[in-house]
N, C-alpha and C positions, 0 to 999 in steps of 0.2 A: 561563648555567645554567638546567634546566630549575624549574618550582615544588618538583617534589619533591626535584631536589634539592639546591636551598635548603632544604627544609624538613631533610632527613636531617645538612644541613651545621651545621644550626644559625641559619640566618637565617632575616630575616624572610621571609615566603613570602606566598602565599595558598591557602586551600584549596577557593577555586572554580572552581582550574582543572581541565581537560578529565580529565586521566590521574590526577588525586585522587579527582576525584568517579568515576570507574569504579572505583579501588581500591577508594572506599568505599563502590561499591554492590554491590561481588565477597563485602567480609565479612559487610555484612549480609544478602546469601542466605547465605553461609553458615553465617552463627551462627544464622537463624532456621532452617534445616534441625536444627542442632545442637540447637538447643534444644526441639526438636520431639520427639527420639531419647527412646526408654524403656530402662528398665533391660534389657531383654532387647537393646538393641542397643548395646551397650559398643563392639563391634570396628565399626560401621560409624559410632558419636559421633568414635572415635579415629581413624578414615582421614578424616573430614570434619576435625576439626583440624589431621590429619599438613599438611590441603591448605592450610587458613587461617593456619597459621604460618608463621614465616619455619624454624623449625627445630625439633624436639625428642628426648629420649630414647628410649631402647626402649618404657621402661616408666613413663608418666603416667596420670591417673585426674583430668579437670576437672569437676565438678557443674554440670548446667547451671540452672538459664540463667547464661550467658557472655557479654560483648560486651566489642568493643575499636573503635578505629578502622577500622586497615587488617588486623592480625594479623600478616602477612606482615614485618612489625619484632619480633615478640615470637618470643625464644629460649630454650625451656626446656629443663633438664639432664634427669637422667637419677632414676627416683624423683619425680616432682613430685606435688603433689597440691594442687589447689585447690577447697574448699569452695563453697558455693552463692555465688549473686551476685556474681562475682568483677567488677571492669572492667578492664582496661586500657586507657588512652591512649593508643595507641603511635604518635603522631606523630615522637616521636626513636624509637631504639633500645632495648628492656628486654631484658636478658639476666638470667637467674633459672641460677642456679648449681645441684648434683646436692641431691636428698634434702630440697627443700624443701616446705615445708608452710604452705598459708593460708589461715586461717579464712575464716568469711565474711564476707561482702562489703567483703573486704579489695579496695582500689582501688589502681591506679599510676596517675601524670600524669605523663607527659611536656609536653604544650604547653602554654605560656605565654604573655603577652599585653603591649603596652607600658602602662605607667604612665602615658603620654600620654596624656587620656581623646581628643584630635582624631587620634591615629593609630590609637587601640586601635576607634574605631569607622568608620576606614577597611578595615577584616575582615582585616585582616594580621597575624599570629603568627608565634612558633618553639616551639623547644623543646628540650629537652634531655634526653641519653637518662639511663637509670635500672640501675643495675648491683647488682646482689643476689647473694653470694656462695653458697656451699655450707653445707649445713644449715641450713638459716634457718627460724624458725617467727615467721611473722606471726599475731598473736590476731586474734580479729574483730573488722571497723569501722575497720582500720588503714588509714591513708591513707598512701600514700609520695609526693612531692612531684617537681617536675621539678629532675632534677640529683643527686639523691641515689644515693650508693654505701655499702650495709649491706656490711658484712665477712661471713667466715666463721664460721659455728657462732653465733649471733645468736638472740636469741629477742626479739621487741616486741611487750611489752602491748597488749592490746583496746584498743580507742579511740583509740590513739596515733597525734599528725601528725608524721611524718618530715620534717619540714625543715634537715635538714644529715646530714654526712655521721656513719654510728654503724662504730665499730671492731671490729675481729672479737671474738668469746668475751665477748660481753655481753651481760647484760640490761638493754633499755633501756623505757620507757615514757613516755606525759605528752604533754601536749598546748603546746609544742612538746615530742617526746619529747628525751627526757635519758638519759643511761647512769644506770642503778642502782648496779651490778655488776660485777665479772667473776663467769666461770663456770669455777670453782676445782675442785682435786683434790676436797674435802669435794664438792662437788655428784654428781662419776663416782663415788668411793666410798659414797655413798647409794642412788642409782640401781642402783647394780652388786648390793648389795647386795637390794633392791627386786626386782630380775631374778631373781634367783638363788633369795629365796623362791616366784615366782610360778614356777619352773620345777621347784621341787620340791613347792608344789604340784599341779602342770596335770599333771606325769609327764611332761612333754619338752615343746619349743620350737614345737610342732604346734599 
């Protein structure tokens, strides 16, 4: 097997080999072209990421500055929106679900390192990918850790570290984050309500 794809599999790996180190000299021109881009250039930030991902929606909006590893493992749904200072690690795979939203300098980590301190400074890691369901709203400062799977419709408090896996239709936070919550009928009929006056104040959904 080649390094990378040891690394993609889960094993230990190295990442000074020859086709790492070009992938990760690929993102960072890219991401520094990105983060270079001004507001009057939306459509040419979004065809520089269309290139730097491994995949995304129609319709995303990321603030830059941005950095990951390689990019090219990061898959985003459809509606994304990520806030300033975002990172990704995407030594494993991150797959981020439709209609999600994250504060700033909310981080993912996929790679990890041995416990051994005489192996862990022989430069050998892996990692583990990170899975993020639909509708999910990360606060800012949220760190999600290697191996973690957030559920569907999720919301996680600022400052929260994710380490282990949080269930759909919850709010969780805390450092290690915790489930609070579920996210109940009384929460859609507050909100709905909430809606309802601001569209009869504003005069329509415009």
């Amino acid at each position: 097997m080649t390094q990378k794809e040891r690394m993609l599999a889960g094993m230990l790996y190295s990442s000074r080999d020859d086709e790492l180190r070009e992938m990760a000299k690929k993102s960072r021109y890219l991401t520094r072209l990105i983060n270079s881009t001004t507001e009057e250039e939306i459509q040419r930030r979004n065809d520089l990421f269309r290139e730097l991902l491994g995949g995304t929606g129609k319709k995303f909006h990321i603030e830059p500055p941005f950095r990951c590893d390689y990019g090219c493992n990061i898959y985003i749904g459809e509606s994304f929106y990520a806030n300033f200072d975002c990172i990704i690690l995407d030594v494993a795979e991150v797959h981020i679900g439709d209609n999600c939203f994250f504060g700033p300098r909310t981080s993912i980590y996929t790679p990890n390192h041995p416990t051994d301190v005489e192996i862990r400074n022989k430069a050998v890691e892996y990692a583990q990918k990170v899975i993020i369901g639909n509708n999910v709203w990360l606060g800012g400062n949220v760190v999600i850790n290697p191996g973690v799977t957030i559920g569907n419709n999720v919301i996680i408090g600022s400052g929260s570290v994710v380490t282990k896996n949080i269930p759909d239709n919850v709010i969780a936070f805390g450092n290690p984050c915790e489930v609070y919550r579920e996210i109940n009928d009384e929460d859609k009929k507050y909100w709905q309500e909430e809606y309802k006056k601001y569209i009869e104040a504003m005069g329509s959904e415009d």
